[in-house]
C-alpha positions as CSV (number, residue, x, y, z in Angstrom):
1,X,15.1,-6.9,-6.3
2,X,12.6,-8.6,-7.9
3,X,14.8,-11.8,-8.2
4,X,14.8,-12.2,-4.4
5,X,11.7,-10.8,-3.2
6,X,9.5,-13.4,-5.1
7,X,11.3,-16.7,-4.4
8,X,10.9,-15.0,-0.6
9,X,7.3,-15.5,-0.9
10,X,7.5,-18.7,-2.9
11,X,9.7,-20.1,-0.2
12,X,6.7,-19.0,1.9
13,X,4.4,-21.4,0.2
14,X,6.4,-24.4,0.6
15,X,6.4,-26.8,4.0
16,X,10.3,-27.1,3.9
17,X,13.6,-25.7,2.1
18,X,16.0,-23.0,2.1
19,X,15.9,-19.5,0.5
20,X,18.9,-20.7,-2.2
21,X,16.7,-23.7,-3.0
22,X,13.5,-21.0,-3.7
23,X,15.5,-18.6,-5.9
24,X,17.2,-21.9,-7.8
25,X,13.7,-23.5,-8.6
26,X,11.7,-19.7,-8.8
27,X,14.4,-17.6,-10.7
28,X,17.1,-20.4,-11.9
29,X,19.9,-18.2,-10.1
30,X,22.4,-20.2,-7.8
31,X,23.3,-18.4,-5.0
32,X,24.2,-19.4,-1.1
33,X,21.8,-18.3,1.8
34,X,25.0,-16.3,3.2
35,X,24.7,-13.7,0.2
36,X,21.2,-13.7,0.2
37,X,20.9,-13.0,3.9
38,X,23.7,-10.4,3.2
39,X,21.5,-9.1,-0.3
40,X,18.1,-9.1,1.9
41,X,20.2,-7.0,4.5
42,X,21.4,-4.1,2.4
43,X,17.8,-4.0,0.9
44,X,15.9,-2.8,3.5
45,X,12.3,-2.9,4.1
46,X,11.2,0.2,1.8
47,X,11.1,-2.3,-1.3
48,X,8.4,-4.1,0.9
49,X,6.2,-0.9,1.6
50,X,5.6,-0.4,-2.4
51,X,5.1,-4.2,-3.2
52,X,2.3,-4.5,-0.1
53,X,0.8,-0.9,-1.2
54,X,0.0,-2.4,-4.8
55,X,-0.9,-6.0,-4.3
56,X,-2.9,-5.9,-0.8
57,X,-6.9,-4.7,-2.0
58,X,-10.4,-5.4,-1.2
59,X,-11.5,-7.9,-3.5
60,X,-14.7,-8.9,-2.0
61,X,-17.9,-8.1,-4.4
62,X,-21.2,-7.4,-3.2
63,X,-22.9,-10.0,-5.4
64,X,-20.7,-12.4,-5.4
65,X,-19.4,-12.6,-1.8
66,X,-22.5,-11.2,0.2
67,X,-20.9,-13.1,3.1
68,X,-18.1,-10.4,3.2
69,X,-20.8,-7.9,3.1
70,X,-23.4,-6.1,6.2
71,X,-26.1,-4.2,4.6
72,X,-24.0,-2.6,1.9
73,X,-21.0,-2.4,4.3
74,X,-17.8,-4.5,3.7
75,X,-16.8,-6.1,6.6
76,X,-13.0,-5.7,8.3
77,X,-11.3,-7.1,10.8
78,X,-8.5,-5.2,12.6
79,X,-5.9,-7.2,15.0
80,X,-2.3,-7.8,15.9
81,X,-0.2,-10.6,15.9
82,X,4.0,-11.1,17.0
83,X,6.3,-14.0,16.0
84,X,9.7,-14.7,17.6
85,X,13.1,-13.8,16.4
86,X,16.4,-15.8,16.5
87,X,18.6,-14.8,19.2
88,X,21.4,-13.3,17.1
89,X,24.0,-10.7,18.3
90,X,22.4,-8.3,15.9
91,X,18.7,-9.4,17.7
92,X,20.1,-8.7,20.9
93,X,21.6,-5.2,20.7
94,X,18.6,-3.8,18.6
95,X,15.9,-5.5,20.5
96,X,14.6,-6.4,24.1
97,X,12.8,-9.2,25.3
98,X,9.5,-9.1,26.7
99,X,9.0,-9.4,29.9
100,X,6.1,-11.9,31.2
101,X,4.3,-12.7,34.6
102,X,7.1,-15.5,35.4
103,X,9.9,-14.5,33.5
104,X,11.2,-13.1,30.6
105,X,10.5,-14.0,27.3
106,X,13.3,-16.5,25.6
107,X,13.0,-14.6,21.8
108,X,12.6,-11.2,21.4
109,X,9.5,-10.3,19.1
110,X,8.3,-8.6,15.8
111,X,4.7,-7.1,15.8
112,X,2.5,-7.0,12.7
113,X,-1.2,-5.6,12.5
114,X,-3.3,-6.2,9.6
115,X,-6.5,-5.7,8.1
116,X,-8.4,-8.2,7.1
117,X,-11.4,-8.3,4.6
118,X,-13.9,-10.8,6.2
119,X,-15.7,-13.4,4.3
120,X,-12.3,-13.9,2.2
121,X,-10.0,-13.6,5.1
122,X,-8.0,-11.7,2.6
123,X,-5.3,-9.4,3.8
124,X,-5.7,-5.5,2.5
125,X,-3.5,-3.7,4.5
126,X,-0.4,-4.4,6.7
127,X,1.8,-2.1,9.4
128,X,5.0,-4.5,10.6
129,X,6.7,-3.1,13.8
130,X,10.6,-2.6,13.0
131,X,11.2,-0.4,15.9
132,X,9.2,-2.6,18.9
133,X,6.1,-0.4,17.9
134,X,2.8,-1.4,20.2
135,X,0.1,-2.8,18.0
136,X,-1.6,0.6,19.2
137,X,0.7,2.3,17.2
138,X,0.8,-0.1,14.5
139,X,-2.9,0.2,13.7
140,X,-2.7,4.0,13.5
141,X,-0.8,3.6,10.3
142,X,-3.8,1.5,8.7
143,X,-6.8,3.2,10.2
144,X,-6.5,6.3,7.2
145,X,-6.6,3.7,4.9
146,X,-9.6,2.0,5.9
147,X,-12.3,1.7,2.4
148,X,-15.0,4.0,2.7
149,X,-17.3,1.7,2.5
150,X,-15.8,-0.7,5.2
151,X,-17.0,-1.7,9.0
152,X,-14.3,-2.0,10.8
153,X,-14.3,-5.0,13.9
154,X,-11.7,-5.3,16.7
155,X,-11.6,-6.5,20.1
156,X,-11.0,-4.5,23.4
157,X,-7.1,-3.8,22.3
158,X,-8.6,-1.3,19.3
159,X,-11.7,0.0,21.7
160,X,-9.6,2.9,23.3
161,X,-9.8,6.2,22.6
162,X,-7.0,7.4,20.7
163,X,-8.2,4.9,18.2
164,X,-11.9,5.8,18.1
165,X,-11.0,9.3,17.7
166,X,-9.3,8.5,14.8
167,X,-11.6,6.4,13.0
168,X,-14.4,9.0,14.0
169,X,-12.5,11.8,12.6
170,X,-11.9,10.0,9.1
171,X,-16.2,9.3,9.1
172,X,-15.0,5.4,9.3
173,X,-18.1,2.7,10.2
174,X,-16.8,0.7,13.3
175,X,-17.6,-1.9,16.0
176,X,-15.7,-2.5,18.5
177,X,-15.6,-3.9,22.1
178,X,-14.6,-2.1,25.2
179,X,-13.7,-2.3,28.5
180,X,-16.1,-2.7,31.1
181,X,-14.4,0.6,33.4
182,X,-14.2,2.7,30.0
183,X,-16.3,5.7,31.0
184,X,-18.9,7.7,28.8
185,X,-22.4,9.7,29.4
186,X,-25.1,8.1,28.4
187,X,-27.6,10.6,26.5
188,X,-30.6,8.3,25.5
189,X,-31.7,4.7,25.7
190,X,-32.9,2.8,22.7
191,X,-36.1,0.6,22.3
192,X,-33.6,-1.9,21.6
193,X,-31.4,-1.8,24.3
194,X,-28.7,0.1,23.3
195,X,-28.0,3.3,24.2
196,X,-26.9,6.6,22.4
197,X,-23.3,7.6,24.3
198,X,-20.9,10.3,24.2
199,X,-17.0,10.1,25.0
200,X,-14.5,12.4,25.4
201,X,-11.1,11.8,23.8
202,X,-8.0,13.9,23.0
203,X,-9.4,16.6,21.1
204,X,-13.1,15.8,20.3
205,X,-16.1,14.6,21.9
206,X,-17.8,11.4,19.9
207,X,-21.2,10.1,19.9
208,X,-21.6,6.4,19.7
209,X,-24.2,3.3,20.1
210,X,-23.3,1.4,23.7
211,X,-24.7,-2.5,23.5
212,X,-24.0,-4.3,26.1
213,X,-25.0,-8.6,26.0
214,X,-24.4,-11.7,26.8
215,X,-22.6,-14.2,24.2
216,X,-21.5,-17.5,24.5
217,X,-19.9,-20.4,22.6
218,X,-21.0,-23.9,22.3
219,X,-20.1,-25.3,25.0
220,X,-18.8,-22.5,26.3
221,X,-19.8,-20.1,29.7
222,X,-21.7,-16.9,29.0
223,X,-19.5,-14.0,28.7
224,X,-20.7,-10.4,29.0
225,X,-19.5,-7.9,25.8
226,X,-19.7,-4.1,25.5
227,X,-19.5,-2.3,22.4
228,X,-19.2,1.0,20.7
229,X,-20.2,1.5,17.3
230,X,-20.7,4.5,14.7
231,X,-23.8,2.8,13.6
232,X,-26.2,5.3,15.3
233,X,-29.7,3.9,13.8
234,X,-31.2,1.0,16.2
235,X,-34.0,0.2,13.4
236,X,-31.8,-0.3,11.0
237,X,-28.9,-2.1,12.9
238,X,-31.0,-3.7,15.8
239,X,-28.3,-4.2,18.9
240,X,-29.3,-7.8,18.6
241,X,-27.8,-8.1,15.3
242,X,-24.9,-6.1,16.1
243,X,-23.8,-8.6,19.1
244,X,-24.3,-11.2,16.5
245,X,-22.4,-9.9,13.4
246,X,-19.3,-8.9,16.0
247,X,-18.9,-12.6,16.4
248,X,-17.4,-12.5,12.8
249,X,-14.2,-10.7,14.4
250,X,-13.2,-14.3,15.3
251,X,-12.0,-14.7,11.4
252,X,-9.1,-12.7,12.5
253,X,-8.3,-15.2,14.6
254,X,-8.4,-18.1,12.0
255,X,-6.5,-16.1,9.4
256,X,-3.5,-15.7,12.3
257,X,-4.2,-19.4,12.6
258,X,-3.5,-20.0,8.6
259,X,-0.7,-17.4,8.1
260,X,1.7,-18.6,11.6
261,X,0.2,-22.5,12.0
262,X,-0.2,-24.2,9.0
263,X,1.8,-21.5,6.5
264,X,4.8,-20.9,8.5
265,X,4.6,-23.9,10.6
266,X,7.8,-22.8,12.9
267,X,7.7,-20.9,16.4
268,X,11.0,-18.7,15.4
269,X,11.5,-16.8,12.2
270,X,14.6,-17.7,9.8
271,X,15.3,-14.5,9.8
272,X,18.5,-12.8,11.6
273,X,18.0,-9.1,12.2
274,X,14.6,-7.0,13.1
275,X,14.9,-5.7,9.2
276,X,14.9,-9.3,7.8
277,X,12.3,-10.7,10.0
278,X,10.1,-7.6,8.8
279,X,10.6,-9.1,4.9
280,X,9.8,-12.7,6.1
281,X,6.5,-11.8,7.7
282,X,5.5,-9.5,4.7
283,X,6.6,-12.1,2.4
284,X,4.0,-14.3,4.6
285,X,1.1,-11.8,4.2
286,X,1.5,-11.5,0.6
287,X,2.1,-15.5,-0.2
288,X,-1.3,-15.3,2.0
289,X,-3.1,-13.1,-0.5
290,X,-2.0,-15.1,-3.3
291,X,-3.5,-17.8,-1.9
292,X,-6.6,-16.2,-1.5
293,X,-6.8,-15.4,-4.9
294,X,-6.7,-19.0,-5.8
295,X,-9.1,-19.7,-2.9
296,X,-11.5,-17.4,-4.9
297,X,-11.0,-18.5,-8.1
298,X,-11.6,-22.3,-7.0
299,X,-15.0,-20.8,-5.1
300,X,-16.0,-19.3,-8.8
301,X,-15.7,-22.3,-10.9
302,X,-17.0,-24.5,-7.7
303,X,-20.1,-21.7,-7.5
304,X,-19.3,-22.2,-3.6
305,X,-18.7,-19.5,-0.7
306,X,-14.8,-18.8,-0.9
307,X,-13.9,-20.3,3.2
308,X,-15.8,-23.9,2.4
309,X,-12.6,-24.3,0.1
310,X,-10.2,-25.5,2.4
311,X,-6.9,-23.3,2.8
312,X,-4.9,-26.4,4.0
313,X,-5.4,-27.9,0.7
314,X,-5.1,-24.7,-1.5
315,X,-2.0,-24.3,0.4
316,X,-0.8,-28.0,-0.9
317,X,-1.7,-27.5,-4.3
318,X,-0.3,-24.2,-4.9
């Protein structure tokens, strides 16, 4: 397995070139890209679940990446992403096409969710949607493994109950944004601002910090933000701050930008069934965290924060 999986990600590091060509140069095995595709379809996923288990980890250290880091607490971000998948006849009969406000969609799509260690932009944990899972569902498969010592970010998608419940019930840090209509009770307001909350979910009732500001780009208009967090002490995490530090979350967005823009560079994966779109996007997220680790060690010998070295040309070298 090993012969094909790691050309897979090699072939994910390279602008152009077919998988054949990556196992040639990576493995010295000649072989055409109708047996792999054949190979990559009697192997499954479950091969990928182990390999992304192992290598996917916080690497982040508190004294030499305090950028990753809020009081002690390793910053996460939490968000989902799809990519499109050729129209094949085995596409079509496992898979349906979105529907959106014109029309409906021309691919059908895989979902991923992923976790990613801020300051690094390093992936450490991934959920890829096989079976048209929501991103909802997706993320319940990561939340369990969120570090103890994490703070988890995410945008109004992740601010719903089911989800707080969760990370409440596994005593995990969180800051998240909500919906303007979610409802709570409020139980006492804060010199600060911010307000101590309790909501009722499924099966428990959870007390939370409500802020509630104004935040704006440069350049940008003023947009009002709620959000929840598990960080109950306003001395020590001033709501100011909070609205602040949630800003980060936006990383999420730049590693989506890295793994699908100037990784993958393609709007539709190579890949012919669900299965083997699955294998090319975890091939993408691990080729990702290689790169990261290069990325860091450049940052070491440079004595620079690991994002001022450039991915695009980490990405080129490697």
């Amino acid at each position: 397995a090993h012969a094909l999986i790691a050309p897979m990600i090699f072939q994910a590091l390279q602008e152009r070139g077919t998988l054949s060509q990556a196992v040639e140069l990576g493995v010295g095995h000649k072989i055409s890209d109708s047996a792999l595709s054949q190979r990559r379809t009697r192997m499954g996923f479950e091969p990928f679940y182990w390999i992304l288990e192992g290598a996917l980890k916080p690497r982040a250290e508190a004294k030499l990446h305090p950028e990753a880091f809020y009081k002690g607490k390793r910053l996460l971000g939490i968000d989902g992403t799809q990519s499109s998948v050729t129209n094949t006849p085995q596409v079509s009969s496992l898979m349906r096409k979105a529907s959106t406000r014109r029309f409906r969609a021309a691919f059908a799509k895989v979902r991923m969710c992923v976790v990613v260690e801020l300051g690094l932009r390093n992936p450490i944990a991934v959920a890829i949607g096989i079976q048209e899972e929501s991103e909802n569902e997706l993320a319940k498969e990561l939340l369990k493994g969120i570090p103890e010592d994490g703070l988890l970010l995410g945008d109004r998608l992740f601010g719903v109950r089911p989800v707080i419940e969760m990370l409440d019930e596994g005593k995990k840090e969180f800051l998240l944004r909500v919906k303007s209509n979610m409802k709570c009770r409020r139980i006492e307001s804060y010199g600060d601002g911010s307000a101590l909350v309790e909501v009722e979910t499924e099966n428990r009732t959870v007390r939370m910090r409500e802020i509630v500001g104004r935040v704006k780009r440069p350049a940008g208009p003023w947009v009002s933000v709620r959000l929840w967090t598990s960080l109950l002490d306003w001395k020590t995490h001033p709501a100011r701050e909070l609205l602040e530090l949630y800003s980060r979350r936006w990383e999420q967005e730049v590693f989506y930008r890295e793994l699908k823009v100037e990784m993958k560079g393609s709007a539709v994966m190579r890949s012919h069934t669900p299965e083997t779109a699955a294998q090319e996007m975890a091939a993408w997220v691990l080729a990702h965290a290689v790169l990261v680790r290069a990325r860091m060690e450049a940052a070491r010998v440079g004595k620079e924060e690991v994002l001022r070295i450039s991915f695009g040309k980490t990405l080129a070298l490697m």
